[in-house]
N, C-alpha and C positions, 0 to 999 in steps of 0.2 A: 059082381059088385065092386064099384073103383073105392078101393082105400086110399085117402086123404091123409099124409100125413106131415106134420110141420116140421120145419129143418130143424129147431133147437130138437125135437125128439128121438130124431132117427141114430141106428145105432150102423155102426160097421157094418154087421152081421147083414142086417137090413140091405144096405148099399152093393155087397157083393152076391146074395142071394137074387133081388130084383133087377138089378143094374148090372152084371157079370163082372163089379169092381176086381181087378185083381192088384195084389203087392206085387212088383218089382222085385225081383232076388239077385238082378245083374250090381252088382256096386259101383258101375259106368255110369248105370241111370240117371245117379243124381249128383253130379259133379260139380254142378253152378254154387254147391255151399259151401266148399270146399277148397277150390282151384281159382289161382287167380283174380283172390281177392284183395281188395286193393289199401292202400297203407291210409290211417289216418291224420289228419294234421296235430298240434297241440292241441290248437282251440279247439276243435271236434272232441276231440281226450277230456275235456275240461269240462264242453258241455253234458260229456255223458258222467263224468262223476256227480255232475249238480245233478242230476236226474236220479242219478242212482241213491243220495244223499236227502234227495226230496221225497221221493217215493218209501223209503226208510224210516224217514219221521214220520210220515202219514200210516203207514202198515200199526201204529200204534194204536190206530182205531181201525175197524172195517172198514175196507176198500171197495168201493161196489163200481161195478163197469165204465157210467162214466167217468167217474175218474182215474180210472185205468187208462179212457183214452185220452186224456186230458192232459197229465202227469207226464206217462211212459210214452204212451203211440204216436202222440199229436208231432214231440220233439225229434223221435226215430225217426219219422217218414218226412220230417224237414231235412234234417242232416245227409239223409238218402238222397236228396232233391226232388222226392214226390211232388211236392208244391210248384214245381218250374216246369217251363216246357220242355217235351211234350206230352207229359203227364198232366190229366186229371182225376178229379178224388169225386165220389157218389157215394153218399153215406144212406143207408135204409135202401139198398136196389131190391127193387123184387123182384123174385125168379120161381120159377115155376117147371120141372121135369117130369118126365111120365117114363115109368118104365117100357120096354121093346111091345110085351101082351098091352098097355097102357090100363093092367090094373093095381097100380100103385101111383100118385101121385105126390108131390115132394112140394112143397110150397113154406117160401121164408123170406128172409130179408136178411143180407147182408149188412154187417155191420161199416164195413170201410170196403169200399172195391177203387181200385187204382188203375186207371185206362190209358192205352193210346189209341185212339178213333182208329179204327172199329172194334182192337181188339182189348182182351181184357189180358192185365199185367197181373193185379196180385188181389187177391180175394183174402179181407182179413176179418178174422173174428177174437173179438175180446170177451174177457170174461170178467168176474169179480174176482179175487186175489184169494178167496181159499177154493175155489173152482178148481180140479183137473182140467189137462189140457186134452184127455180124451175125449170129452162132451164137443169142446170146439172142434177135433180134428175133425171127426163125423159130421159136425153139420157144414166146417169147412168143403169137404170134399163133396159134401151133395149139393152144393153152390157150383163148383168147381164143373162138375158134370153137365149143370146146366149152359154151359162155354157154348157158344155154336163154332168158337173159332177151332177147328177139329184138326188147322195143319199145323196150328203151336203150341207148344206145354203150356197150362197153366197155371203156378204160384199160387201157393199159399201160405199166410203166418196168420199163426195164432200164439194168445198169449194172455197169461192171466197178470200180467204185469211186475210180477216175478218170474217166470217161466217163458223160454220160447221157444217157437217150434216151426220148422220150415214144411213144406207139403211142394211135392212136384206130380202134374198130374199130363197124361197122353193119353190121347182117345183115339189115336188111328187102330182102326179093326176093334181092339181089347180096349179097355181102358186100364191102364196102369198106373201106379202110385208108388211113390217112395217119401219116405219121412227123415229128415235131418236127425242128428242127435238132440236131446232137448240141449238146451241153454240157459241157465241162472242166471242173475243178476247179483246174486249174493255168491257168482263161484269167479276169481276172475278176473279176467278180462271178455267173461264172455258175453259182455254188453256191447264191448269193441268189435267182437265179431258178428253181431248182429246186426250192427250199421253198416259192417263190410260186406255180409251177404245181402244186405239189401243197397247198396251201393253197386257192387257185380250184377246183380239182376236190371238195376238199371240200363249200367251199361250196357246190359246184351241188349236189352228192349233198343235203346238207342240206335245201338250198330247193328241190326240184324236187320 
């Protein structure tokens, strides 16, 4: 009998048992969040304190998702230059995966997926602001899985708009994963460095 089950549900445990997800142990794996990342201007500095400033006041009440991508994601992924070419943005993608026996099935909708025709750049999932970033990583990566583009890594950030969290994923033969350090908003400059990793991830998409 095929088990159906939905992305926001699925756990880790899940995705490596049916899927043969495995972690990455080389520290090489995930260099893109790390290495040559690029410097911001003032003005970039300035719109991320408003942000951070905005999002601050608001945390005075509950935060629920869209406003997390309203707030936090909408201005992050402008500053990165998601919004220019050759980047476009598909919000609600449905995707659909079946494990190898195909009896498990995975079916969801991404929240923000980021593309350059054909392939997919950066698969993101938000959450509401007292969320963990574990529920996201999970459903992140069974998004991820579902990539037919099998000869490029595929990205991922998640983030409950305090929190972030990068995701690199490989599918030749194994599928592999590795996960960035989290990142605060309230630790920092590591709001600076969030634009900067999704700034370098840019660039690679561009220049590769």
């Amino acid at each position: 009998m095929v088990q159906v089950i939905q992305g926001k549900d699925i756990t880790l445990a899940q995705l490596i048992d049916q899927f043969g997800l495995q972690r990455a142990d080389n520290e090489q794996f995930f260099l893109e969040w790390q290495q040559d990342l690029p410097d911001l201007s003032d003005l970039e500095k300035q719109s991320l304190n408003q942000v951070k400033a905005e999002y601050l006041h608001l945390s005075r009440y509950q935060i629920l998702e869209p406003v997390v991508k309203m707030v936090v994601l909408s201005p992050l992924l402008r500053l990165a230059g998601f919004y220019q070419p050759p980047f476009y943005i598909a919000s609600e993608e449905e995707v659909r995966i079946s494990s190898e026996d195909e009896g498990t099935i995975i079916r969801g909708r991404i929240d923000i997926l980021v593309f350059h025709p054909p392939f997919w750049v950066l698969v993101i999932e938000a959450k509401r602001a007292e969320y963990s970033l574990e529920v996201a990583i999970s459903q992140a990566l069974a998004y991820m899985l579902a990539n037919a583009g099998n000869d490029k890594p595929t990205f991922g950030f998640v983030t409950n708009g305090r929190e972030f969290q990068f995701i690199k994923l490989t599918k030749q033969d194994i599928p592999r994963y590795a996960l960035s350090y989290t990142l605060s908003l309230n630790r920092g400059d590591d709001l600076d460095t969030v634009v900067k990793v999704l700034k370098r991830l840019a660039y690679l998409v561009r220049n590769s």
